[in-house]
Structures are given as structure tokens and as C-alpha cells.
N, C-alpha and C positions, 0 to 999 in steps of 0.2 A: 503432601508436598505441592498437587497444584493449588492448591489455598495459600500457600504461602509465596509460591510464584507471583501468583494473581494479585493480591498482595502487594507486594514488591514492587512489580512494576505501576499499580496506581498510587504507591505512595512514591515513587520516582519521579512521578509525573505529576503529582499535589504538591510536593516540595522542591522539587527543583528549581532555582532562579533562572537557570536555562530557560525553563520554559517560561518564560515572559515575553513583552513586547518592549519597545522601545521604551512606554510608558511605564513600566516597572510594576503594573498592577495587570493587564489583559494575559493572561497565557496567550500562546499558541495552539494547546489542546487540550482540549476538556476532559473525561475520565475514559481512559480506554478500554476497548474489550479483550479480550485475552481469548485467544483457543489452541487448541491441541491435536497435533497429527501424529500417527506414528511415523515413525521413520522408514519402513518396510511397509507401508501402505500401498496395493500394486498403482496406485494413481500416480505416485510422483514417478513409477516408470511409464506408464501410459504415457507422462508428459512428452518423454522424448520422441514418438511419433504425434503426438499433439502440438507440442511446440520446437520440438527439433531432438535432433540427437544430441546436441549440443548443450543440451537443458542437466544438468547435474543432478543424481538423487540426492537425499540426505547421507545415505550409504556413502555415495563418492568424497562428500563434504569430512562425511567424521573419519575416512580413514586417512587422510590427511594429518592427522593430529597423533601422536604420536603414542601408543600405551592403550590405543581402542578396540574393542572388539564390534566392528560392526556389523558382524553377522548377528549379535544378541541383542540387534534393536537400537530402538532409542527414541528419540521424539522432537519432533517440530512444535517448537513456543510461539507461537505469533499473537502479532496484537494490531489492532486499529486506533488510531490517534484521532481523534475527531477534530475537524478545526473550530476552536471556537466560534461561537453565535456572532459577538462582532464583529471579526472577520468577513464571515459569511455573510453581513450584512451587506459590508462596505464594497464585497464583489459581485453582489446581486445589482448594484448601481451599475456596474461597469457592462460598457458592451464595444471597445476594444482592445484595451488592454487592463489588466490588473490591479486590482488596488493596488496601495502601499503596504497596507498589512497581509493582504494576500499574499504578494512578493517577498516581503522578511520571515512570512511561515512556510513559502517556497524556502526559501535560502537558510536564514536562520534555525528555524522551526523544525529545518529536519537536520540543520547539524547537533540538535539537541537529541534527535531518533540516534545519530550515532552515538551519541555519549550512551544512551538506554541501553543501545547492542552494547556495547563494551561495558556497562555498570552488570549487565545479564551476566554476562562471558562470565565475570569477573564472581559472581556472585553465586554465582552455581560453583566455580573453582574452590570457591573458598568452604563449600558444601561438598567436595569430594569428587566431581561430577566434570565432566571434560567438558569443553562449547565451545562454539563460535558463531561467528555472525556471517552467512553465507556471502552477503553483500560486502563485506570488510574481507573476504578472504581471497588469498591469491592466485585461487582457482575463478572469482567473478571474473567476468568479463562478455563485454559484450559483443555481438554479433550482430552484422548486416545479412539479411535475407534477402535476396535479391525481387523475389513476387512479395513478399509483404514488409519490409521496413527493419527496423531497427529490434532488436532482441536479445538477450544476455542468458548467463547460462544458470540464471535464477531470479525466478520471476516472484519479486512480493505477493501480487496478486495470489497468482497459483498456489503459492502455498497457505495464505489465507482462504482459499477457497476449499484447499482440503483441512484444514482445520474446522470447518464450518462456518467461518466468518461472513459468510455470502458468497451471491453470486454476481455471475456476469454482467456489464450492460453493454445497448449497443456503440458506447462510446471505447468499448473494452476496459473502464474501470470498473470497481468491484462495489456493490451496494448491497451495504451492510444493513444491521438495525440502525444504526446510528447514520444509514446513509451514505453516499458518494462523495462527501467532501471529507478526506481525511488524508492521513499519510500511515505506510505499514512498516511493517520491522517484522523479522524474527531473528531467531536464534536454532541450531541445530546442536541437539545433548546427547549426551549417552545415557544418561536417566531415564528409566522408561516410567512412562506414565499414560493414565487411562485417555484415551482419544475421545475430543469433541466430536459429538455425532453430525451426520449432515445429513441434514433431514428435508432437504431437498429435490426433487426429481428431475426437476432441470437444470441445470446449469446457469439458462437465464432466466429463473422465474423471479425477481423480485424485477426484474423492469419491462414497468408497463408496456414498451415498444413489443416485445416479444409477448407478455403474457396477452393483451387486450389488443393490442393496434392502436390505442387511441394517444398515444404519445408521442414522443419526438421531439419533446419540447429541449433536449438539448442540442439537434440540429441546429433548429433557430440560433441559438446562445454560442453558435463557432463564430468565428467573424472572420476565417480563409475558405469557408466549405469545406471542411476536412472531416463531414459528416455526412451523413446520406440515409436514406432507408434499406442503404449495402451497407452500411456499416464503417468504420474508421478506417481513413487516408491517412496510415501513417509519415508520411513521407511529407504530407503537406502541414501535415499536425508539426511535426520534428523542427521542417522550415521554418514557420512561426514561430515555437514555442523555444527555441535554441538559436534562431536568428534574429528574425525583426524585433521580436521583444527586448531580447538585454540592446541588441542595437536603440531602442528609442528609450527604454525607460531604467537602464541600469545605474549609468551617474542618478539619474533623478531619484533613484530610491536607496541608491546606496548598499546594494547585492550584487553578487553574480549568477546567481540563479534565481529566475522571478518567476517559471512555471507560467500561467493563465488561467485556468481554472473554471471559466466561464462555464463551460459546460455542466460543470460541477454543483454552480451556484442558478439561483431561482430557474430550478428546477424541480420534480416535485416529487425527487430520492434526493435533495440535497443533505434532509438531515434525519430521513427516517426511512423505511421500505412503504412505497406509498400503497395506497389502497385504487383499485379497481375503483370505476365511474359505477352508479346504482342505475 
């Protein structure tokens, strides 16, 4: 069953026309990674003294649904969407705001991530198998922390992170194999199935800031400071990334969510887990 998962969702994302560009030929993302959390993993309870009480297990999510037994398990689907290399190219240019293709796979690119969550739901249902999409259910919702920013009560990252999909940076995005420019999705089942390992010891070991000291280079690449060698300014990031941007460049590109991404792009986890200096 995860083979045919895994599956499923890359062939979602090879055929879909959603996932295109304006041009009818570029996707928005390249082949994704797939990994697997239990649902009774004690991590996603650790998260609520981690990230708040306020953080949801997969437990709270599935009893929700009506016909579930959530004490006998289940499992967290997550995937990483990779933004295509062009993209990536056209935002490596940039050092105020946004491409244009960067901003349509802000906006666009991930109203195609909701079609995914809901083709999943859907697709497991039709398999016997209860779902949903944490992020689509009417228990999300987000939450102001008043000492650090902005926070909801399910966090893509974190659940890709107990899936195995990577770890931390100090930008707080998740850098995977396939790197820090991407977009995440999961799905919560009642289908139990075998869990991706995380074969990780730190938390933040694939970015160089933390492993070596000798990076940073996505401080440089903010253009409000809302990076430091203290780590992400939520608050000045949010400003920016939810104000001045669609403010100057939303008519111009024809979105409403344009994201910025800068930090994300030439950098050197933008499209892989980088290697230590010799």
C-alpha cells in the first residue's frame, strides 16, 4: 500500500495540468518525496509543548471524522513538492521581490497542493480508508503567539519532519534531499502503515548554519532583516511577505499570494542537502 501511495501521488503531479505554468509546458513541481509518520508517534505530542498546546495530534484530527477508531493508529502521508529548476532559476535573480513564476507557484502552484490533498482524501476513500487533509479541516486554524509570531494548529513542516522528510533551518523552513525550495502537503488516515525512519540526530542537521558555522547565506538573501544568526523574525518576515509584496507586485503578476522565497533560492540547500566546506 505505501507503493501505491507513493505512486499515486507522483503520478498526480506528472499528469496533472494543474501543475503547469502559465506557459502550458513548465510545472510548478518536479517529482515529489513521499514519507510516512505514525499517527501515535509520541512526537506529534511533544509538539504541543514544542510548538504550543494549540498544535493538534493526528489522533485529534482523525476523531473528527466520523466511524474512526483512533486509538488503533493510523498514519501521516506527507509529501515535498519541489519547485521546479526554472523557477528556481528566475528567483535566484531576484533580490527584492519575487519572480513572476515564483509568485504563480506561491499562489497557483499550491492551489494545485490543495487539489493533491483532496485527490488523496478521495483516493484512500475510494480504498476503504477514512482521510483528511489537516490543513483543509475545520479544526486548522491559526494562532498568534504573542513572544514568537504567527502559528496554526498544524504545521506542514513538523509533520514532514516526523515523517523523515528533513530537517530544520535557520530560516525555520524544512531542507529536505531535494532541498528548501518546495511546498508541503499531507493527509491524516486511518490506514496504518510502516513509518519512514528519521535517521537524523539533530533536528537541524542538514543546515550548514548549525552543522559547520560557515553559512548564512540566506540571511544575506532577506531584504527586511528578518534573519539574524538568532534565527527568524517572524513578525517582520509576515510584514513583508503578507503586506508590501502583494501591495507592489500583486496586479503586476496577477495573484494573491506571491510568498518571496528569496531565502529559499541561491542558496546552497536550495535544491539539495548541501555538503560541509573540505
Amino acid at each position: 500500500m505505501r507503493n501505491e501511495i507513493v505512486d499515486e501521488i507522483r503520478r498526480f503531479v506528472r499528469q496533472s495540468p494543474a501543475n503547469l505554468q502559465e506557459d502550458g509546458v513548465t510545472p510548478y513541481f518536479e517529482e515529489p518525496l513521499v514519507g510516512f509518520a505514525a499517527a501515535d508517534d509520541p512526537l506529534f505530542a511533544r509538539y504541543k509543548t514544542i510548538i504550543g498546546e494549540f498544535h493538534l495530534t493526528p489522533q485529534e484530527f482523525l476523531a473528527s471524522l466520523p466511524g474512526t477508531a483512533p486509538e488503533r493508529g493510523g498514519t501521516v502521508i506527507c509529501w515535498v513538492l519541489p519547485v521546479a529548476e526554472p523557477t528556481r532559476l528566475s528567483n535566484r535573480r531576484e533580490r527584492q521581490f519575487p519572480s513572476r513564476a515564483w509568485a504563480r507557484t506561491r499562489d497557483r502552484g499550491e492551489a494545485f497542493n490543495v487539489m493533491l490533498r483532496r485527490h488523496l482524501v478521495a483516493w484512500l476513500g475510494e480504498r476503504g480508508y477514512r482521510a483528511l487533509a489537516p490543513q483543509l479541516s475545520d479544526r486548522w486554524h491559526q494562532i498568534e503567539v504573542p513572544d514568537s509570531g504567527p502559528a496554526s494548529s498544524w504545521s506542514e513542516r513538523h509533520a514532514a519532519y516526523a515523517a523523515g522528510l528533513g530537517t530544520f533551518s535557520l530560516n525555520d523552513a524544512l531542507i529536505t534531499p531535494r532541498g528548501i525550495a518546495h511546498r508541503l502537503g499531507s493527509v491524516v488516515t486511518d490506514c496504518i502503515l510502516s513509518p519512514t525512519p528519521r535517521n537524523d540526530s539533530d533536528y537541524r542537521a542538514n543546515c550548514l548554519h548549525f552543522r559547520t558555522g560557515d553559512c548564512g547565506l540566506c540571511i544575506e538573501r532577506c531584504p527586511v532583516g528578518a534573519l539574524s544568526a538568532e534565527g527568524h523574525d517572524k513578525f517582520k518576515c509576515r510584514a513583508y511577505v503578507y503586506g508590501t509584496v502583494p501591495d507592489r507586485m500583486a496586479e503586476k503578476y496577477g495573484v494573491k499570494a506571491i510568498g518571496c522565497g528569496l531565502c529559499q533560492t541561491k542558496v546552497p540547500c536550495e535544491f539539495r542537502i548541501p555538503e560541509a566546506k573540505a
